[in-house]
N, C-alpha and C positions, 0 to 999 in steps of 0.2 A: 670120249667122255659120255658121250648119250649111251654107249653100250654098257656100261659100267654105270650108268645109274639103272638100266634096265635089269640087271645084276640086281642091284639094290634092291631094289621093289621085287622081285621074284624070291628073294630071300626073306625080304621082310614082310612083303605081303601074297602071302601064301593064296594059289585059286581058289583051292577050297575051304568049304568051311560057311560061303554064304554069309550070315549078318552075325554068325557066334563068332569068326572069326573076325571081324570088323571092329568089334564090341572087344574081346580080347586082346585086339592091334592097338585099340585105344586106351585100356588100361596099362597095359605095358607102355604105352609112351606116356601115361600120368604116371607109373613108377619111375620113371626114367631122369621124369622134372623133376619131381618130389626128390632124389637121389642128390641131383644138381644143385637143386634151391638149397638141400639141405648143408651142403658142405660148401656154397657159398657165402649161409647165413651164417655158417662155423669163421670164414675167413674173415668174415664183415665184424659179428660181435666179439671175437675175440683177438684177435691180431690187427684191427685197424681202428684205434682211436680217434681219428680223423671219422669215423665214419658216425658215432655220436655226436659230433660237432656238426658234422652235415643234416642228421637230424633235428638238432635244434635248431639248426640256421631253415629247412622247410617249416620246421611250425611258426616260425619268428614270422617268417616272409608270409604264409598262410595268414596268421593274428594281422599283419599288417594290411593286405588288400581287405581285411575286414574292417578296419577303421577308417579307409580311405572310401570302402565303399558304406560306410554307414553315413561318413562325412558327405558325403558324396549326394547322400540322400536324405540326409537329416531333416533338410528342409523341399524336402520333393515328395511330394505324394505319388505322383506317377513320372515314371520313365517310359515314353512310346508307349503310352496304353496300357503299360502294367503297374499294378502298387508294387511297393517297396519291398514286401515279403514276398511276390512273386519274381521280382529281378533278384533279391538276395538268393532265392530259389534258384532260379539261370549260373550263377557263382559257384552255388555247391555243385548242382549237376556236372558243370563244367572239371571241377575238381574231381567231384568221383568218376569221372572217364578219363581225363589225364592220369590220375595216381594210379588206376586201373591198370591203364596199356603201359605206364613208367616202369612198372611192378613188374609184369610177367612179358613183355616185350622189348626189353632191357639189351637183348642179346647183341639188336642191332648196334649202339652204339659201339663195341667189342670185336666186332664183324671184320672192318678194315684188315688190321692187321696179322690178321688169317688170310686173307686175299694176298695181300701185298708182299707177305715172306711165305707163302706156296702150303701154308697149315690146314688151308680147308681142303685141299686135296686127302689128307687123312680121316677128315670126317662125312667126306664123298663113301672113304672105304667101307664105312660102321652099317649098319643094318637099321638104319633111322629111316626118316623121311628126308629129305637133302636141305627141308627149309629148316628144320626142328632144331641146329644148333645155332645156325646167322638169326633169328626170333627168340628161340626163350633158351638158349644158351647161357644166358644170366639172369640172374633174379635179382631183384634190389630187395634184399631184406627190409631195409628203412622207411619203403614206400608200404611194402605191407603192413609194416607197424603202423602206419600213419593211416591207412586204410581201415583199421579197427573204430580209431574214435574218430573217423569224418560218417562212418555211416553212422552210429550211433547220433552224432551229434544231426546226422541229416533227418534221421525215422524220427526225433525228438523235435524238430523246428516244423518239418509237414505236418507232425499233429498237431502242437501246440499251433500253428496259425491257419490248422482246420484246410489244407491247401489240399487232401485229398477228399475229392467228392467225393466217388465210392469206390469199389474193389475192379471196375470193370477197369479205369483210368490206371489203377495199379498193373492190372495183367498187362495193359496197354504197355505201358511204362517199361515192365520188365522186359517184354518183348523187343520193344524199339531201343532199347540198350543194349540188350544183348547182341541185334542188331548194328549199334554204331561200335560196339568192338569185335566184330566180322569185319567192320570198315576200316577200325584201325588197325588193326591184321592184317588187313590189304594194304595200307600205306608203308608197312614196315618191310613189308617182304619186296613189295615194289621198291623202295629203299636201297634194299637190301642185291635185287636183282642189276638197278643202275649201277649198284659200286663194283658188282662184277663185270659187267660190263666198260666200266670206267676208271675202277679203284677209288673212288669220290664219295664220301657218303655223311660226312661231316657238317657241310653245306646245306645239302639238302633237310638233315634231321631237325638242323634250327630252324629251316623255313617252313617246315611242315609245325614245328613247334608255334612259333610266330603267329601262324594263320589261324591255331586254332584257341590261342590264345585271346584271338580277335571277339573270341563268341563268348568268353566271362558277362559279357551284357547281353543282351535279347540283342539278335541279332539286325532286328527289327530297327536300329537307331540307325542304320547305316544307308547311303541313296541306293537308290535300287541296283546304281550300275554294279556295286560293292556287292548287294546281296547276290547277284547275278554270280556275279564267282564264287564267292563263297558256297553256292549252292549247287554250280552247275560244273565247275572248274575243278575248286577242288571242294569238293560236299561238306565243309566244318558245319552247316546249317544240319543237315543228314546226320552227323555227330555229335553234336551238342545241342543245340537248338529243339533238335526235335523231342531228344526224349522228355527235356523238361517242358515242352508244351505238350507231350502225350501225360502226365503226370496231373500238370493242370488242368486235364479234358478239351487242351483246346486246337489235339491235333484230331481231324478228320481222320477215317479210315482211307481214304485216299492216299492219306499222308502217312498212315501207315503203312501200305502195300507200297509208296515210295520208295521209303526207307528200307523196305525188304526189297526191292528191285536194288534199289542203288548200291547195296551191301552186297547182295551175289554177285551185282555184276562187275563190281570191282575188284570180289574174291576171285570171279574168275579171272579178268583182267592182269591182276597181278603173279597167279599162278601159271597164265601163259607166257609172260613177259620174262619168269622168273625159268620156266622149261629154256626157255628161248636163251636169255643171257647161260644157263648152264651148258650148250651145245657151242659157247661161243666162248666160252672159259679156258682161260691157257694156263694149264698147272705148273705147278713147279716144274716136272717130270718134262714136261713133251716142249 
């Protein structure tokens, strides 16, 4: 199996060429998604009417943590040190990183049953990367739709309540996001390398769900033993938390350069774990 992904990558990733080929290797794998997305978005919007229902039933459930969390705050001015429109803040943020990695990280949930009846052994064959189908092998068309009007509706609530001091918190922002989904990149593939490993992968995607579900509030409400995992165990603080207080100006560059340690070295992490479980992979064949 290790010699035949070595196969792989000498086919797919050619020596030469230096950074035009790298640069090339990359577009070809965004054609590839695009290819994917697009004729899943064909099976979704027109062959599964179930799958309009399903998008009504997230914006319902969306509308609804909005009422429970205005409820919530109606008569609160501050939660842990923040006003109201800076935790309503925490909510969005939280959301546009879930709908995010839900969107184009999707593949994991589809993963198992390539394992378990011997099917990824054929996309071991293909001239990919070995993670590129068990990750974004699916797209949820529904989450991208949804992804349209939460940013909108998020660049319209930061201005209206003046929550962006100025352009440097922005770059801030962008950066440490893009950051926690290098992070959730890593959780998925890690995911992804346990179920080959175990066949298991079910369990673990709700509990990763679950944890990060915990950070919809400043994570800030929590005793410290709580924050302690969350931040050190498994980083949902690094994930959510951080970018909506780099947003607010109220992460340090410390907490910057964090967030960029904790994301590589989780990416690395998970792409050792992930060589590791595929040299230990028993295919259909052998």
């Amino acid at each position: 199996m290790e010699h035949m992904e070595d196969n792989i990558s000498s086919k797919f990733n050619p020596p030469a060429g230096g950074q035009n080929s790298k640069l090339k290797r990359f577009w070809k794998l965004v054609k590839v998604w695009l290819m994917i997305a697009s004729r899943v978005a064909q099976t979704q919007l027109l062959t599964s009417w179930g799958g309009y229902l399903f998008l009504a039933g997230k914006i319902i459930r969306f509308l609804l943590y909005f009422v429970v969390l205005f409820s919530v705050l109606s008569k609160a001015v501050f939660l842990a040190g923040y006003q109201r429109e800076q935790v309503i803040l925490f909510f969005l943020v939280f959301n546009l990183v879930d709908v995010t990695t839900q969107a184009f990280f999707r593949g994991v949930y589809r993963f198992r049953p390539l394992v378990v009846r011997g099917n990824f052994d054929l996309d071991l064959l293909r001239p990919l990367p070995s993670f590129f189908r068990p990750v974004f092998g699916w797209t949820d068309i529904w989450d991208l739709i949804t992804l349209i009007p939460l940013l909108g509706y998020f660049a319209w609530f930061v201005s209206k309540n003046y929550l962006l001091s100025d352009y440097s918190t922005l770059g801030s922002f962008v950066l440490v996001f893009l950051s926690s989904l290098v992070l959730a990149f890593s959780f998925h593939l890690l995911i992804c390398a346990i179920c080959v490993l175990t066949t298991e992968i079910d369990h673990l995607t709700w509990v990763y769900r679950d944890l990060i579900g915990m950070a919809r509030f400043p994570t800030d409400i929590y005793p410290q033993s709580i924050r302690a995992i969350l931040t050190f165990v498994v980083p949902v603080v690094v994930l959510i938390t951080f970018p909506a207080k780099a947003l607010l100006g109220l992460l340090s560059w410390r907490g910057i350069l964090a967030s960029l340690f904790v994301s590589s070295l989780s990416l690395w992490g998970s792409f050792w774990l992930w060589k590791y479980a595929l040299k230990r992979y028993s295919s259909a064949s052998s």
